[in-house]
VEXVO-524437 format. One line per 5 residues: number of its first residue (from 1); their letters; for each residue x, y, z of N, C-alpha, C, O. Coordinates in steps of 0.2 Angstrom, whole numbers, plus 2048, in hexadecimal, padded with zeros to 3 digits. Example, Ala and Ser with C-alpha at 12.3 -4.5 7.8 and 13.67 -1.06 7.14 Angstrom:
1	as	842:7E4:827:83E:7EA:827:842:7F0:827:847:7EF:82A  840:7F5:823:844:7FB:824:840:800:827:843:806:828 .
//
This chain:
1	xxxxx	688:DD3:E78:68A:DCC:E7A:683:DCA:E7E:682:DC4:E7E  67F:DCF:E82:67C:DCD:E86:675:DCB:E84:671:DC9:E88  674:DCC:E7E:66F:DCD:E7A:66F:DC5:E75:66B:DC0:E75  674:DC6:E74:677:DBD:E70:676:DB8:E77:674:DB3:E75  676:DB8:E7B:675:DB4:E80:66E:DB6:E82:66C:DB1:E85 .
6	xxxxx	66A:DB9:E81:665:DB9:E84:65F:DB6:E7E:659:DB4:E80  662:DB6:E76:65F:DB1:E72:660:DAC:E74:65C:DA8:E75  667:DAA:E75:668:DA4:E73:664:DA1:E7C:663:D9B:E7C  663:DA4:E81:65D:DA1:E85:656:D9F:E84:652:D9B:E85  655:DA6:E80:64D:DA4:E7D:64D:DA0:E78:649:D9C:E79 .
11	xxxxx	651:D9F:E74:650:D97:E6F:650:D91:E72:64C:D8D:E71  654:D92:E76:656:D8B:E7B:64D:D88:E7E:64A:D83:E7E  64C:D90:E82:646:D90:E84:641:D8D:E81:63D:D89:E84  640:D8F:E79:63D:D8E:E75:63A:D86:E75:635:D83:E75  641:D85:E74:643:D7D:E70:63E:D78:E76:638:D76:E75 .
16	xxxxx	641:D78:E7C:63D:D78:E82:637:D75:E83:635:D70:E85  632:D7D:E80:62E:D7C:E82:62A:D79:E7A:624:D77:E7A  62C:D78:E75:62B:D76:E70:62A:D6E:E6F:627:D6B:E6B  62F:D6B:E75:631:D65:E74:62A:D61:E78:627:D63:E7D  628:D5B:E73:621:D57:E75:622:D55:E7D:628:D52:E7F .
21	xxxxx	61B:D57:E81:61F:D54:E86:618:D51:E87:613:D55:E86  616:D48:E8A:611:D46:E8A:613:D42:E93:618:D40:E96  60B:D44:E95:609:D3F:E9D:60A:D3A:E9B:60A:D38:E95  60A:D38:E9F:608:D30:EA1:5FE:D2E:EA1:5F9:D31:EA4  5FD:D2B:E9D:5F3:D2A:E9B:5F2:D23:E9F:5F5:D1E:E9E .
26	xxxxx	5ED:D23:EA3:5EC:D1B:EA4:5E4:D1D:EA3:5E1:D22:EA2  5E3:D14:EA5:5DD:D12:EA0:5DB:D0D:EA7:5DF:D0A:EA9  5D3:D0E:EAA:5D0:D09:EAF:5C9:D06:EAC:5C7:D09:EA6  5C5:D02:EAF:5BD:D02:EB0:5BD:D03:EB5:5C1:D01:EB9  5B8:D05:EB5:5B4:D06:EBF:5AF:D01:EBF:5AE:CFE:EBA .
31	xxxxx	5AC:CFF:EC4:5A7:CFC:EC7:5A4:CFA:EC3:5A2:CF5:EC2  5A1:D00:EC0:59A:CFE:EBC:59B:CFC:EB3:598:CFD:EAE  5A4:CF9:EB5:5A4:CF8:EAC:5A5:CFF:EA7:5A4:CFE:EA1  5A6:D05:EA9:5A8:D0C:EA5:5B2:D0E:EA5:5B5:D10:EAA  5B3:D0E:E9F:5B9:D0E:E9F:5BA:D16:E9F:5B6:D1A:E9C .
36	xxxxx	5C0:D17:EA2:5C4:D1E:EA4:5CC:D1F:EA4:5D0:D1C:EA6  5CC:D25:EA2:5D2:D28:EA0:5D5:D2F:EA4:5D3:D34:EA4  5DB:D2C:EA8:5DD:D32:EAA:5E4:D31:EA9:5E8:D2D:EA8  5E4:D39:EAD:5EE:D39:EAF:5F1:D35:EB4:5F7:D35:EB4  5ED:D33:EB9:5EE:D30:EBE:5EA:D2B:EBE:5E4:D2B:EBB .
41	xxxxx	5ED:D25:EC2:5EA:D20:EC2:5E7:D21:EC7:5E9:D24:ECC  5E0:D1D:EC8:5D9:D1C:ECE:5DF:D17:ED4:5E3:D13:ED3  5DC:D18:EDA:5DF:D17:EDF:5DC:D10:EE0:5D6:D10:EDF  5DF:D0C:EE3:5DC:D05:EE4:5DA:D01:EDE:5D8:CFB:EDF  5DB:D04:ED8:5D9:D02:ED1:5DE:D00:ECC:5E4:D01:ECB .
46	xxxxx	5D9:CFB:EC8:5DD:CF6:EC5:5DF:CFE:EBF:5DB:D02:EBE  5E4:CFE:EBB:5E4:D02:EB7:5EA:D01:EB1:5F0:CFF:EB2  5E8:D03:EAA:5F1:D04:EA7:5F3:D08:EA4:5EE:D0A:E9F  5F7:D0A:EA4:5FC:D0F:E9F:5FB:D10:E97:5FD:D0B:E93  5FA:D13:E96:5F8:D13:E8C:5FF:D17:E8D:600:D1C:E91 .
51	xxxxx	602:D15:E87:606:D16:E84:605:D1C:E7E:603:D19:E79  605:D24:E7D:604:D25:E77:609:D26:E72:60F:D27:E73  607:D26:E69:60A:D28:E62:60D:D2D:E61:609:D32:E62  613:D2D:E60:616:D35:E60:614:D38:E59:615:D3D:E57  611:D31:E55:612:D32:E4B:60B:D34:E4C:607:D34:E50 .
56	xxxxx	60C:D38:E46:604:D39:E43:602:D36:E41:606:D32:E3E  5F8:D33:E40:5F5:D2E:E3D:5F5:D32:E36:5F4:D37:E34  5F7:D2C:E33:5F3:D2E:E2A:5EE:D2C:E2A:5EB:D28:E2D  5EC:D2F:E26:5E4:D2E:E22:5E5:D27:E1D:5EA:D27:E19  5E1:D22:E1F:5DF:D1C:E1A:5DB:D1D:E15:5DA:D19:E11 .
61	xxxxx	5D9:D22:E16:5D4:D23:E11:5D7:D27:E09:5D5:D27:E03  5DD:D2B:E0C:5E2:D2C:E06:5E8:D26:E03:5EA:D24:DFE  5E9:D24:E08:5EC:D1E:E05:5E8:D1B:E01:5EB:D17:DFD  5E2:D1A:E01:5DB:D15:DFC:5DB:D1A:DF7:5D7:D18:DF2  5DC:D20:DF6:5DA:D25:DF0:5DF:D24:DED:5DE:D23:DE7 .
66	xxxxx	5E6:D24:DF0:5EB:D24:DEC:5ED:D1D:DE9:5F1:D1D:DE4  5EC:D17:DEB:5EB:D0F:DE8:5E8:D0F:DE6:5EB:D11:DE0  5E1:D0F:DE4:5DD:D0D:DE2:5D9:D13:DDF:5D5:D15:DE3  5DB:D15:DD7:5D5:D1A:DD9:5CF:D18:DD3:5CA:D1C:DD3  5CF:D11:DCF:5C6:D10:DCE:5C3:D0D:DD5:5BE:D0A:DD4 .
71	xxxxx	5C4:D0D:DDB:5BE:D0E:DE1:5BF:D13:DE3:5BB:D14:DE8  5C3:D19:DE2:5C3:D1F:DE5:5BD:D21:DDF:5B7:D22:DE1  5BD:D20:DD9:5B6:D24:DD3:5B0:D20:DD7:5AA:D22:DD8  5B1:D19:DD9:5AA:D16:DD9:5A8:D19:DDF:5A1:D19:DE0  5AC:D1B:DE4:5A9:D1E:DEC:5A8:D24:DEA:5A3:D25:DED .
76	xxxxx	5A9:D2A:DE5:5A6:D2F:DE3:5A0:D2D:DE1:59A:D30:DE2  5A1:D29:DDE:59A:D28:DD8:594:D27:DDF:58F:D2A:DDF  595:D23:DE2:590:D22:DEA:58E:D27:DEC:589:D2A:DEB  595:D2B:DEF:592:D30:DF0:58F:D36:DEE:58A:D38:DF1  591:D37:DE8:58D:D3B:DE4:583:D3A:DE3:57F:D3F:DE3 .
81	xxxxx	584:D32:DE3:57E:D2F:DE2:57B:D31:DEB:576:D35:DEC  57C:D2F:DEF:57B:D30:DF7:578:D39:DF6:572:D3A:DF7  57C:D3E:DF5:57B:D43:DF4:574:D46:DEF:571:D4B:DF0  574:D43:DEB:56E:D43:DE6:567:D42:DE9:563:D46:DE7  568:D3D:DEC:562:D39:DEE:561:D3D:DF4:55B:D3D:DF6 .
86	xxxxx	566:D40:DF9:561:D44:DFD:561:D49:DFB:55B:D4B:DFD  564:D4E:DF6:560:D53:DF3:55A:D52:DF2:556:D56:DF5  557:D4D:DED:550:D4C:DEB:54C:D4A:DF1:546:D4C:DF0  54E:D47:DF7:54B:D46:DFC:549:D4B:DFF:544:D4C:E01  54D:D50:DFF:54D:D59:E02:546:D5C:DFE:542:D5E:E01 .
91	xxxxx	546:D5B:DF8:544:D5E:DF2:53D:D5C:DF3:538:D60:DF3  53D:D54:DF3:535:D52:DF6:534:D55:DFA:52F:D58:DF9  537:D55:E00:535:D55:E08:52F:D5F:E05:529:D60:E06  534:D63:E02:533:D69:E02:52D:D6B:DFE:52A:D70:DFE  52B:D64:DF9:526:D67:DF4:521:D65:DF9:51B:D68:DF9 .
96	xxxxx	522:D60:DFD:51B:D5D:E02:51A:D62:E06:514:D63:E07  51F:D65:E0B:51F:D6A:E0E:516:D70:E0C:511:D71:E0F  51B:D71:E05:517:D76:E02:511:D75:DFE:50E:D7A:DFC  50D:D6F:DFC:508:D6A:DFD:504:D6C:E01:4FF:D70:DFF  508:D69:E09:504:D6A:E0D:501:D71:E11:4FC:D71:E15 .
101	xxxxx	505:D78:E0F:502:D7C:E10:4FE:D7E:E0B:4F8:D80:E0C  500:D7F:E05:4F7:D80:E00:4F2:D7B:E01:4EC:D7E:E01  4F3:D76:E03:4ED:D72:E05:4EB:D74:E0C:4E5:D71:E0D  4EE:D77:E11:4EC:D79:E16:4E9:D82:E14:4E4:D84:E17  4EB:D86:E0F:4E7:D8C:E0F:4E2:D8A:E0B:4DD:D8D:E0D .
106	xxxxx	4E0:D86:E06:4DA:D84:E05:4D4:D81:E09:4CE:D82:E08  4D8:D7E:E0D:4D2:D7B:E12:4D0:D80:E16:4CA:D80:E19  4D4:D86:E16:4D0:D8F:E1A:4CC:D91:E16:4C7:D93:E17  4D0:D91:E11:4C8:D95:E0C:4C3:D8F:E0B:4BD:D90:E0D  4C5:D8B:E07:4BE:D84:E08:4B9:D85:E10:4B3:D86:E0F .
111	xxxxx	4BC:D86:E15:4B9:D86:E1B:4B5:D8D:E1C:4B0:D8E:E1E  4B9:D92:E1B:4B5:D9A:E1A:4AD:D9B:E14:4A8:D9E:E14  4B1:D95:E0F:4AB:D95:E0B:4A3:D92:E0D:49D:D95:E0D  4A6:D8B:E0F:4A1:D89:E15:49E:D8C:E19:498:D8B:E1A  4A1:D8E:E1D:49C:D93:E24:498:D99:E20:493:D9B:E22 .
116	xxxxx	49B:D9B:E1B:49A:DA1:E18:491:DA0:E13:48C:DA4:E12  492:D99:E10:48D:D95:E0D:487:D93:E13:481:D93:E12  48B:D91:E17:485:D8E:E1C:481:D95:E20:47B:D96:E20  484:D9B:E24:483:DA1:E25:47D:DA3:E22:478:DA4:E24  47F:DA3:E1A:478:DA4:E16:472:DA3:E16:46D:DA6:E16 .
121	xxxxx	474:D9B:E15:46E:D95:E12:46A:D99:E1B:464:D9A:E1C  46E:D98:E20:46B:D99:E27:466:DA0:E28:460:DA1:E2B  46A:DA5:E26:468:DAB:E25:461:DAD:E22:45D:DB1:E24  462:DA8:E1D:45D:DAB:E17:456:DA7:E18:456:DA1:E1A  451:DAA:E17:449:DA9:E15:448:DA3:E0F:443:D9F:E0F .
126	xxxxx	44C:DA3:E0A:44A:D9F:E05:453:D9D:E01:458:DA0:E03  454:D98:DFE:458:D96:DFC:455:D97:DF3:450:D98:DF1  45C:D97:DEF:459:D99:DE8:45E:D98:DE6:464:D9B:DE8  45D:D94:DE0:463:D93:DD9:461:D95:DD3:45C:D93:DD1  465:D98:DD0:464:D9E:DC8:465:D96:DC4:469:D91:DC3 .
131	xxxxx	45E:D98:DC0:45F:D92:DBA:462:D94:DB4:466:D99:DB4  461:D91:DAD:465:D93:DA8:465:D9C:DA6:469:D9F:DA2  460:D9D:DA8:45F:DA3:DA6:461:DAB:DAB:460:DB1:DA9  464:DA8:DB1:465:DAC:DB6:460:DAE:DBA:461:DB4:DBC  45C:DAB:DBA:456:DAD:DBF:455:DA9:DC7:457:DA3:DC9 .
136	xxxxx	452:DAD:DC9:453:DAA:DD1:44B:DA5:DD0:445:DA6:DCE  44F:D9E:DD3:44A:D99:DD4:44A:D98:DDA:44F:D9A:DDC  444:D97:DDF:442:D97:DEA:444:D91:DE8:445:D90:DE2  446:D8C:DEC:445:D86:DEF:440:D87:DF2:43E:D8C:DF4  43C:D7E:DF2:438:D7E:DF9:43C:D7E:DFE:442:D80:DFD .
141	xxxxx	439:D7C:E04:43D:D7B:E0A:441:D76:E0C:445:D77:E11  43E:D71:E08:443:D6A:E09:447:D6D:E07:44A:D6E:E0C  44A:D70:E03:451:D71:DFD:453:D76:E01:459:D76:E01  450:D79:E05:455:D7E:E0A:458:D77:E0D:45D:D74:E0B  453:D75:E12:456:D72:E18:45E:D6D:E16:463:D6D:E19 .
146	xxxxx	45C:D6C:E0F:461:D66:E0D:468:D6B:E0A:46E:D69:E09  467:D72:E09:46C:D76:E06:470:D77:E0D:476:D77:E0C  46D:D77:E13:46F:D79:E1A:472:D74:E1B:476:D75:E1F  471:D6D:E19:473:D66:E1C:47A:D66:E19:480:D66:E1B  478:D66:E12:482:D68:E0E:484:D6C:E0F:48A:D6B:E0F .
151	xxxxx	483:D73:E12:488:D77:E14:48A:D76:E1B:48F:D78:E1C  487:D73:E1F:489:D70:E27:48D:D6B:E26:491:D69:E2B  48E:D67:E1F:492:D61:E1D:498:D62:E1A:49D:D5E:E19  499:D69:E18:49F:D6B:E15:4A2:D70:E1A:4A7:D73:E18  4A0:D72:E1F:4A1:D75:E23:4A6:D71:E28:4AC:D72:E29 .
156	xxxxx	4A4:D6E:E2A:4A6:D65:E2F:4AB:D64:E2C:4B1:D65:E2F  4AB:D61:E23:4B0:D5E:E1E:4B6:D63:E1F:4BB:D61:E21  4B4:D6A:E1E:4BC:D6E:E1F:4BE:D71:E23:4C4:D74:E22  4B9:D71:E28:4BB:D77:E2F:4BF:D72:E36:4C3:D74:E3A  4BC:D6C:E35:4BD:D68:E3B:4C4:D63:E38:4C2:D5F:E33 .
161	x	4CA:D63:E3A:4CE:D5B:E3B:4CF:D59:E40:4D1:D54:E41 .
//
């Protein structure tokens, strides 16, 4: 018996604490024009009572799927298109990404080749280009100076931005 009665308090109990229980919500502005929400009303303030919905909100947007569903295909079809177009957005952004790193390791070895060319030209006693036959041709000295002037120019062009 005592056991039957000690369910039927915890259900009871149950029910209780199950049942919706809502405050009271008010709603003010303060001075500077910012509206606020509490359980208590501001003192000396103007304030009101909100009322809340015991019902659940529906979705509007399933009610428009289930009325209408040629603008339910046509808002897929958007979306899908919306979805499309940033993929390939992504897709560019990522080929340019990678663009601009091959063009940034070329400008290292471009620039090592440079220093690497100018070092020489600077290093060396004579400059000299193999003609058709693979033999070393001297320049004069002009033709150094000016070999030095292009390599100090390609050095500049890919070392410095």
């Amino acid at each position: 018996m005592d056991s039957l009665i000690n369910k039927i308090v915890f259900i009871g109990m149950m029910m209780l604490v199950s049942v919706p229980t809502h405050g009271e919500i008010y709603k003010w502005v303060d001075k500077h024009g910012h509206t606020h929400y509490g359980e208590k009303p501001p003192e000396n303030k103007k304030s009101k009572q909100i009322q809340l919905r015991n019902e659940p909100v529906r979705s509007v947007a399933k009610d428009k799927v289930e009325k209408n569903p040629a603008e339910t295909k046509t808002r897929l079809e958007k979306q899908e298109k919306l979805i499309r177009a940033l993929s390939d957005d992504r897709k560019q952004k990522k080929e340019q990404r990678e663009k601009q790193q091959r063009m940034a390791k070329q400008r290292v070895r471009n620039c090592a080749n440079a220093k690497d060319n100018l070092r020489r030209y600077q290093s060396s006693g004579s400059v000299y280009k193999l003609d058709d036959k693979g033999n070393r041709v001297t320049l004069p000295g002009a033709a150094r100076d000016k070999s030095i002037q292009r390599a100090r120019a390609e050095v500049k062009k890919w070392c410095e931005k």
